[in-house]
Biopython code that builds the backbone (N, CA, C, O; Angstrom):
import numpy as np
from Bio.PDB.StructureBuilder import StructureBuilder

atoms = [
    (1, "UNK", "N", (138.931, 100.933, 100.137)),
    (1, "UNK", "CA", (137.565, 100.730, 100.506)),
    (1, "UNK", "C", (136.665, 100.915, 99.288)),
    (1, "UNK", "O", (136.717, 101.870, 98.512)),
    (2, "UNK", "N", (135.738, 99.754, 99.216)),
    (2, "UNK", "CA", (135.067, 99.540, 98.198)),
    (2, "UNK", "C", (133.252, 100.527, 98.507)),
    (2, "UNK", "O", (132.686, 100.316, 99.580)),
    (3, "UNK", "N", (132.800, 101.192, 97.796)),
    (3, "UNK", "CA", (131.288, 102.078, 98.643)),
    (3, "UNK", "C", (130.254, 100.669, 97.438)),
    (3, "UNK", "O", (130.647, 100.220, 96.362)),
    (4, "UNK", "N", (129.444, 100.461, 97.892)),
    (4, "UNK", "CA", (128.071, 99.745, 97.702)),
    (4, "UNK", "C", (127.381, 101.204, 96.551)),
    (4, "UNK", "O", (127.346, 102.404, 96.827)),
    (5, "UNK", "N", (126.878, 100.454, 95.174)),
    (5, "UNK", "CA", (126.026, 101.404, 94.670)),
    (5, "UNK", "C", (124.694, 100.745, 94.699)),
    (5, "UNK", "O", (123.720, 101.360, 94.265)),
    (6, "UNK", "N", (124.592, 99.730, 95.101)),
    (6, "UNK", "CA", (123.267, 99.455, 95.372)),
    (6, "UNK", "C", (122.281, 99.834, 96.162)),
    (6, "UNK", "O", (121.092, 99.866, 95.846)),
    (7, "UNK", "N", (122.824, 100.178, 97.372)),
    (7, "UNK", "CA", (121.981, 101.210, 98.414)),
    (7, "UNK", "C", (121.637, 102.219, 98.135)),
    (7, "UNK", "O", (122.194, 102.954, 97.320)),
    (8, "UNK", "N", (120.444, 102.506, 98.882)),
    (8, "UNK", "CA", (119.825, 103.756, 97.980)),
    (8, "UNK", "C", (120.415, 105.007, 99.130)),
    (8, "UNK", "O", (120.650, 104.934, 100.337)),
    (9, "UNK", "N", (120.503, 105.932, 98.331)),
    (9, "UNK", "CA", (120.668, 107.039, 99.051)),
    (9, "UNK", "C", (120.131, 108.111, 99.327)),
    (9, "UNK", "O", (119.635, 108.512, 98.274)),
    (10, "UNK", "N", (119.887, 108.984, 100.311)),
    (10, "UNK", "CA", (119.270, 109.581, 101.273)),
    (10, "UNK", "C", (119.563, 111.090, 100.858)),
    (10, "UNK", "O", (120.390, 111.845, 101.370)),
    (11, "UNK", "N", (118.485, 111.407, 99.566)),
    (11, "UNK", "CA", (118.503, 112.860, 99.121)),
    (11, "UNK", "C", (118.240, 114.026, 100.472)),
    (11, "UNK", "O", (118.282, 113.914, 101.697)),
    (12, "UNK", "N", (117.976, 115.073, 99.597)),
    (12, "UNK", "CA", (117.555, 116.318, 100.551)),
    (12, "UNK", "C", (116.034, 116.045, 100.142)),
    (12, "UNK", "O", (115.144, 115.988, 100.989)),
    (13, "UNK", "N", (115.835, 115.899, 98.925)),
    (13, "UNK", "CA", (114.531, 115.559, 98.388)),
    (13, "UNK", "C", (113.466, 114.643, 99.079)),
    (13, "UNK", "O", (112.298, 114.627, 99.467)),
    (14, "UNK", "N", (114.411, 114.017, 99.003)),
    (14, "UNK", "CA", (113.932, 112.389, 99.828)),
    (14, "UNK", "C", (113.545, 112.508, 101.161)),
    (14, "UNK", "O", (112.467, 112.069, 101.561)),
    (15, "UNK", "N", (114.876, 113.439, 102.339)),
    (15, "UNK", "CA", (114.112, 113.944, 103.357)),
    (15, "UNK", "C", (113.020, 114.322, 103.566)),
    (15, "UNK", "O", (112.229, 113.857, 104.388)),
    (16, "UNK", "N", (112.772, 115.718, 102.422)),
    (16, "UNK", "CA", (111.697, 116.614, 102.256)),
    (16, "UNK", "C", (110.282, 116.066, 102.480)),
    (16, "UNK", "O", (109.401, 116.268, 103.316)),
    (17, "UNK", "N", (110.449, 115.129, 101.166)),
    (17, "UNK", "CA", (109.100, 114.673, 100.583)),
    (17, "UNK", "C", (108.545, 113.451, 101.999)),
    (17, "UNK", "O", (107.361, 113.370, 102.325)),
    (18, "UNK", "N", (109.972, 112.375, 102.857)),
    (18, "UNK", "CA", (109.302, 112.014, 103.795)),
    (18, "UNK", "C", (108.987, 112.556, 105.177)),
    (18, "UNK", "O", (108.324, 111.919, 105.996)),
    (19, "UNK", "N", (109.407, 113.559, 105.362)),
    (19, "UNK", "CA", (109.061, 114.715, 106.544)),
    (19, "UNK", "C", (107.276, 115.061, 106.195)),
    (19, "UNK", "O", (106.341, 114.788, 106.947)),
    (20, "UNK", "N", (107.199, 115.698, 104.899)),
    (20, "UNK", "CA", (106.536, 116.281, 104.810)),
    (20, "UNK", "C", (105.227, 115.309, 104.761)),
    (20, "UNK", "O", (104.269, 115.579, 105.486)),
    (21, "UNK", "N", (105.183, 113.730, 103.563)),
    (21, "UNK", "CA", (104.500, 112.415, 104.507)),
    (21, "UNK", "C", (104.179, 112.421, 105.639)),
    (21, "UNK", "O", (103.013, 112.801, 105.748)),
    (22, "UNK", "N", (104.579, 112.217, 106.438)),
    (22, "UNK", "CA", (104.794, 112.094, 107.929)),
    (22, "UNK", "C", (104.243, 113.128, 108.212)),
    (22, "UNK", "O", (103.189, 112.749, 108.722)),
    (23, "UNK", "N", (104.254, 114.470, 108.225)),
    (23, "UNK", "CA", (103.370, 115.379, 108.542)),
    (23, "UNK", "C", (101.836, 115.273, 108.505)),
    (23, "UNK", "O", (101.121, 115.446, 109.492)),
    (24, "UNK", "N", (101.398, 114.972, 107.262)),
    (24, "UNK", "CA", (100.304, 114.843, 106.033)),
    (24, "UNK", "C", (99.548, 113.638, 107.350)),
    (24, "UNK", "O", (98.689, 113.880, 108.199)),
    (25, "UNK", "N", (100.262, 112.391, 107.065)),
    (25, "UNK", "CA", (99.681, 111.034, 107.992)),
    (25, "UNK", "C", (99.761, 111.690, 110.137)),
    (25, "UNK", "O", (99.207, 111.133, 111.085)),
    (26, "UNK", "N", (100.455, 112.693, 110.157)),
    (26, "UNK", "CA", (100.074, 113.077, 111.715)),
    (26, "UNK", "C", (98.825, 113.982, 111.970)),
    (26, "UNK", "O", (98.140, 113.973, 112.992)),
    (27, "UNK", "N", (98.644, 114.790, 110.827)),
    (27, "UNK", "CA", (97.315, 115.644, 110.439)),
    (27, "UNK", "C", (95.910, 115.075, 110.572)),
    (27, "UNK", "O", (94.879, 115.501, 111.094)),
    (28, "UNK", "N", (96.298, 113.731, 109.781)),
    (28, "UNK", "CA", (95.118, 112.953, 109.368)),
    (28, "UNK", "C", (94.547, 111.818, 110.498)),
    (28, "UNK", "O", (93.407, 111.370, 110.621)),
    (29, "UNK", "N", (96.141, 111.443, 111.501)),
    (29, "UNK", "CA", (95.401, 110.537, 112.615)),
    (29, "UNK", "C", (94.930, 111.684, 113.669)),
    (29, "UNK", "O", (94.182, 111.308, 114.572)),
    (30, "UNK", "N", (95.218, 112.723, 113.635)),
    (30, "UNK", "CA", (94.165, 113.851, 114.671)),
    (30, "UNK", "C", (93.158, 114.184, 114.394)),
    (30, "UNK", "O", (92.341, 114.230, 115.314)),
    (31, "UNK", "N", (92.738, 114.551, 113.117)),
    (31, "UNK", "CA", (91.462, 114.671, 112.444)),
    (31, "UNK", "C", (90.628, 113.589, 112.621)),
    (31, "UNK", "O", (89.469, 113.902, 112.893)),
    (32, "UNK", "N", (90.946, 111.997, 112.523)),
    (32, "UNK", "CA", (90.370, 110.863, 112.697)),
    (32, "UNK", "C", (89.761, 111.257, 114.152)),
    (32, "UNK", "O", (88.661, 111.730, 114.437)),
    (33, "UNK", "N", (91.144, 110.805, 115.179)),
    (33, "UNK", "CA", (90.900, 110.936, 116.597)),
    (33, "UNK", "C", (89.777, 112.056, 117.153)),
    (33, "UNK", "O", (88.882, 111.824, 117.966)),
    (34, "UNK", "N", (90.086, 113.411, 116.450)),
    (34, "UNK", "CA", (89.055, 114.295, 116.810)),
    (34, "UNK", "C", (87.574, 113.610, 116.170)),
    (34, "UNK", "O", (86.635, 113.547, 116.963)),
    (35, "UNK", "N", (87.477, 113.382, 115.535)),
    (35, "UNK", "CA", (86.131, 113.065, 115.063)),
    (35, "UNK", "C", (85.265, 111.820, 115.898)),
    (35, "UNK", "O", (84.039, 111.758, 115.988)),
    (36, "UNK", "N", (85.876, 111.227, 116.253)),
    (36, "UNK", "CA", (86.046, 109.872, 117.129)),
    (36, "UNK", "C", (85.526, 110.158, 118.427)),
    (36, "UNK", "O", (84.529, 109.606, 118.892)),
    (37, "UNK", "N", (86.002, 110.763, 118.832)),
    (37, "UNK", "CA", (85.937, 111.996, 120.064)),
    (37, "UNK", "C", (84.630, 112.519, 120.482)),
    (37, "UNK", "O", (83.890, 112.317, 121.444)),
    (38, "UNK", "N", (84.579, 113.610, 118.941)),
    (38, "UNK", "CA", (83.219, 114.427, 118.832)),
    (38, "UNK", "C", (82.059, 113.434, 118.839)),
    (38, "UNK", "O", (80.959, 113.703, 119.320)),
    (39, "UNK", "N", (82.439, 112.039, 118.161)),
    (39, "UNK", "CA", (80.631, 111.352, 118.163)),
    (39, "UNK", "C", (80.690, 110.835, 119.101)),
    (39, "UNK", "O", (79.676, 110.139, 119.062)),
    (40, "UNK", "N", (81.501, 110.492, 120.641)),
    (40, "UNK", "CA", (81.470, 110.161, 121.661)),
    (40, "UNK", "C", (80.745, 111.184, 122.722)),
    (40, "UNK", "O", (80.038, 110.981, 123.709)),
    (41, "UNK", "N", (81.285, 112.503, 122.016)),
    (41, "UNK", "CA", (80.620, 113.321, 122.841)),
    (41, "UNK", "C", (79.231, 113.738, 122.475)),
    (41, "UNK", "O", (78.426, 113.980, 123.375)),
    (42, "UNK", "N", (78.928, 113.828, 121.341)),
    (42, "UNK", "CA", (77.178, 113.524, 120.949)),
    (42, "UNK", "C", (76.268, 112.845, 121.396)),
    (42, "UNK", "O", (75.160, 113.181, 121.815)),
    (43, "UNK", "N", (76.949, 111.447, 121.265)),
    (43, "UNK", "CA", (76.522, 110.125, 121.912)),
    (43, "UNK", "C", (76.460, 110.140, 123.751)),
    (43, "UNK", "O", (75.566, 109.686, 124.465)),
    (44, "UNK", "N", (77.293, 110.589, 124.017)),
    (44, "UNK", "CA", (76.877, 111.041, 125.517)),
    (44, "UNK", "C", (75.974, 111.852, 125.875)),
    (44, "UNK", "O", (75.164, 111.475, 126.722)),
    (45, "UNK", "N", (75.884, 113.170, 125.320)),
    (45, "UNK", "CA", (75.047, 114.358, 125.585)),
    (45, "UNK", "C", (73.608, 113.418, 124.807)),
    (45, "UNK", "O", (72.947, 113.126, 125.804)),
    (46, "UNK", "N", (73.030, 112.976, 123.864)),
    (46, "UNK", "CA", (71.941, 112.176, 123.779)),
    (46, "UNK", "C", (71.718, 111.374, 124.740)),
    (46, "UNK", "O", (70.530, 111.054, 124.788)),
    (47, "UNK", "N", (72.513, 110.800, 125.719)),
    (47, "UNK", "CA", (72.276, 109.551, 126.297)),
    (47, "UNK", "C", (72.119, 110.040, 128.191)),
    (47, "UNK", "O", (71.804, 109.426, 129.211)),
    (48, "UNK", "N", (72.463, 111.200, 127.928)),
    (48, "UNK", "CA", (72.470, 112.281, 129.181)),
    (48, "UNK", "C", (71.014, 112.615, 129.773)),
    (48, "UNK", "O", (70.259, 112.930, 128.853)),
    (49, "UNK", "N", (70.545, 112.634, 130.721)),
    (49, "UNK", "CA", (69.690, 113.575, 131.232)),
    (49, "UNK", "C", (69.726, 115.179, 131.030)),
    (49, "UNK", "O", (70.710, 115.877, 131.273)),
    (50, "UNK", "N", (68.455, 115.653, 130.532)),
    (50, "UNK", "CA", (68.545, 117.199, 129.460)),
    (50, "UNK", "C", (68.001, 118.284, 130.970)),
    (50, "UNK", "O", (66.921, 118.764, 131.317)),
    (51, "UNK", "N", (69.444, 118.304, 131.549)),
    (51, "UNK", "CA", (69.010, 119.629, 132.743)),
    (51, "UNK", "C", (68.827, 121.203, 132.064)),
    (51, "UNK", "O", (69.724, 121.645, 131.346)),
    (52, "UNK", "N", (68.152, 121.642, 132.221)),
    (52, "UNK", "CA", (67.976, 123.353, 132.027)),
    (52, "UNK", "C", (67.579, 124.213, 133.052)),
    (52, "UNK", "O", (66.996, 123.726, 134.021)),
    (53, "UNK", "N", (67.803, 125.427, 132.999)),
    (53, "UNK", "CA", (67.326, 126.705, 133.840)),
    (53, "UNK", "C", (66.328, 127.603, 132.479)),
    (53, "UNK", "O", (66.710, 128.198, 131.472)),
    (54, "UNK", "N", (64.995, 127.351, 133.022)),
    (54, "UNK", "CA", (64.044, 127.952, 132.426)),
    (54, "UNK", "C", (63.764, 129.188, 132.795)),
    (54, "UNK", "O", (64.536, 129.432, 133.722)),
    (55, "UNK", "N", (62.827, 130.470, 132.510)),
    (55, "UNK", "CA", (62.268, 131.542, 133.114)),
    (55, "UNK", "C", (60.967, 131.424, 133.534)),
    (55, "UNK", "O", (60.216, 131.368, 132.561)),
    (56, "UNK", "N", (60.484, 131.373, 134.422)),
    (56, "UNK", "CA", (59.037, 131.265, 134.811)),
    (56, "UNK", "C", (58.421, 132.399, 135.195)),
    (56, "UNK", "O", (58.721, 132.908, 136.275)),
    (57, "UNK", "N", (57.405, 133.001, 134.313)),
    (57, "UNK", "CA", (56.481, 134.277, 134.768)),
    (57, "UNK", "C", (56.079, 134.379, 135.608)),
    (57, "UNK", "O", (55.087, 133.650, 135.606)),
    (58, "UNK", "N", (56.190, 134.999, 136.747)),
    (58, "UNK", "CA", (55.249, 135.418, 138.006)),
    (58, "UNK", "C", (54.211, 136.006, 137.591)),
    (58, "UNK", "O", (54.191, 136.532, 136.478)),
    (59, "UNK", "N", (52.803, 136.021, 138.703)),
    (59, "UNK", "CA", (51.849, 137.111, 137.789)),
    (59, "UNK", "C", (52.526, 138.445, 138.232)),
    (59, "UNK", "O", (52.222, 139.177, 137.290)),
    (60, "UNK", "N", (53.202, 139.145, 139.026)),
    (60, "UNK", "CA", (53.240, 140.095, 139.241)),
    (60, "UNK", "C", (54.517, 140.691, 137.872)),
    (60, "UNK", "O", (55.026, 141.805, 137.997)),
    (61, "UNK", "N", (54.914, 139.693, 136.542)),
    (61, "UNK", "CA", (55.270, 140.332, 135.766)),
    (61, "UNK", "C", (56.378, 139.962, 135.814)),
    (61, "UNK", "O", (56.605, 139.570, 134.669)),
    (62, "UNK", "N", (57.468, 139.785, 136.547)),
    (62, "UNK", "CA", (58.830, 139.100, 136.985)),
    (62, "UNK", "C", (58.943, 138.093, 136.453)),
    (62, "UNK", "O", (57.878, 137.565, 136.132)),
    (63, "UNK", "N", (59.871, 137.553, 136.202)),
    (63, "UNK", "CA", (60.919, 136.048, 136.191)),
    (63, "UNK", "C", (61.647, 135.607, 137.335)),
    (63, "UNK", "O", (62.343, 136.162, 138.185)),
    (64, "UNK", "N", (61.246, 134.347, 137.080)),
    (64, "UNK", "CA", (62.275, 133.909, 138.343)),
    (64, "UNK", "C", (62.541, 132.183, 137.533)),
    (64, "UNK", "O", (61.841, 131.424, 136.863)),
    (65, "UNK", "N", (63.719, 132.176, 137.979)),
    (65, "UNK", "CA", (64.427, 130.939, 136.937)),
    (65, "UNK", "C", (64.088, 129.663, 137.861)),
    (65, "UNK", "O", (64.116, 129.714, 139.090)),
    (66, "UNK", "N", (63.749, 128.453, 137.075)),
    (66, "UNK", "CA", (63.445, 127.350, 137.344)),
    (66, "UNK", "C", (64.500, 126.341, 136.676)),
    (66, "UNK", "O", (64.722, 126.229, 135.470)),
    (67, "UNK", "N", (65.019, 125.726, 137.587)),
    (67, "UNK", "CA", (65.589, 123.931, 137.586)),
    (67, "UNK", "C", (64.889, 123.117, 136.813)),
    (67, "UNK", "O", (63.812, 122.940, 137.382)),
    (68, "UNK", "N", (64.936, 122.406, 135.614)),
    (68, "UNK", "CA", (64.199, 121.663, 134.773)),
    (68, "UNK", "C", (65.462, 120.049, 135.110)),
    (68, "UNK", "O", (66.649, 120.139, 135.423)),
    (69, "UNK", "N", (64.855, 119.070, 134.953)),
    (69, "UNK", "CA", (65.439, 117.730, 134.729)),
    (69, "UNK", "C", (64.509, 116.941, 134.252)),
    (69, "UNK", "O", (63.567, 116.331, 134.759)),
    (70, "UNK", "N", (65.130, 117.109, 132.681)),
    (70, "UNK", "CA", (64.227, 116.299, 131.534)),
    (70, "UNK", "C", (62.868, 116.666, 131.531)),
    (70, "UNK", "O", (61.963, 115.838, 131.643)),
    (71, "UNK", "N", (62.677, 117.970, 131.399)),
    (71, "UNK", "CA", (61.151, 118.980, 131.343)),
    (71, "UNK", "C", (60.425, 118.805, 133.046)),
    (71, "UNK", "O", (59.258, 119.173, 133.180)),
    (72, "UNK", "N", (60.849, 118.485, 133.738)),
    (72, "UNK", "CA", (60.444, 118.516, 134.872)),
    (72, "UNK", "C", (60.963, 119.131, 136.109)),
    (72, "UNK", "O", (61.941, 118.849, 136.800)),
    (73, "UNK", "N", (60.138, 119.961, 136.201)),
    (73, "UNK", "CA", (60.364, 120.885, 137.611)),
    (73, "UNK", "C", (61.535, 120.534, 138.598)),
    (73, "UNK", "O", (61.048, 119.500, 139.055)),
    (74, "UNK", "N", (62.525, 120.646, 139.132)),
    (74, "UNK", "CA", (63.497, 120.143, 140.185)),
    (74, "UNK", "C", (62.505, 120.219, 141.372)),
    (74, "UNK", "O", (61.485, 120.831, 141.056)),
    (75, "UNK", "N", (62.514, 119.847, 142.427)),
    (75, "UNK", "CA", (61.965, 120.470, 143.695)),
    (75, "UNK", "C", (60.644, 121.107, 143.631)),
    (75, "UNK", "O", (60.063, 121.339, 142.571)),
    (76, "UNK", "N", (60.194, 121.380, 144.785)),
    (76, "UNK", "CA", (58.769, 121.897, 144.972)),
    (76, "UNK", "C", (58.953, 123.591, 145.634)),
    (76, "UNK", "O", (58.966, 123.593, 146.864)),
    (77, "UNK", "N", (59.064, 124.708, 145.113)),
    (77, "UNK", "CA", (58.879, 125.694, 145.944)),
    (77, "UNK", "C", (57.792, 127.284, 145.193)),
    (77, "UNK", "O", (58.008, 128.032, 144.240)),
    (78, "UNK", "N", (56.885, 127.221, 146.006)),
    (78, "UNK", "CA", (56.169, 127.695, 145.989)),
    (78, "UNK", "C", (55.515, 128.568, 147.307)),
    (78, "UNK", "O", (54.478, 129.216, 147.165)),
]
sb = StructureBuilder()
sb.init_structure("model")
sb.init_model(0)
sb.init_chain("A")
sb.init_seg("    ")
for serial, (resi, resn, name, xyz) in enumerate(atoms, 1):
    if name == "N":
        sb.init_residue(resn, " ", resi, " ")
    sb.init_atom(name, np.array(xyz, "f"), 0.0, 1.0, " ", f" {name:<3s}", serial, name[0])
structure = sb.get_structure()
């Protein structure tokens, strides 16, 4: 049996260095994806209606928390 020296052969090195590639390029499409992600979620929360729970002074000195939707009062209670 005759072996081929033309084929290349398959160091420990060679493993190493393409494992460790392959690592490097799986790092970098999550970092992409996360980022991708995050301006989706920016882009939503801008494009959202801005609900809050405010504190509203009573005169008698108290707080009592108020429903806001987009600076406006929820409901009527008084």
């Amino acid at each position: 049996m005759r072996q081929s020296t033309s084929g290349a052969t398959c160091t420990s090195a060679a493993l190493a260095a393409t494992g460790a590639s392959a690592g490097v390029v799986h790092i970098l499409w999550l970092a992409v994806a996360l980022m991708i992600l995050g301006g989706c979620v920016l882009t939503a929360a801008k494009l959202a209606p801005r609900v809050a729970v405010e504190p509203v002074r009573r005169p008698d000195g108290h707080y009592r928390l108020r429903l806001t939707w987009n600076g406006r009062p929820v409901g009527r209670r008084d």
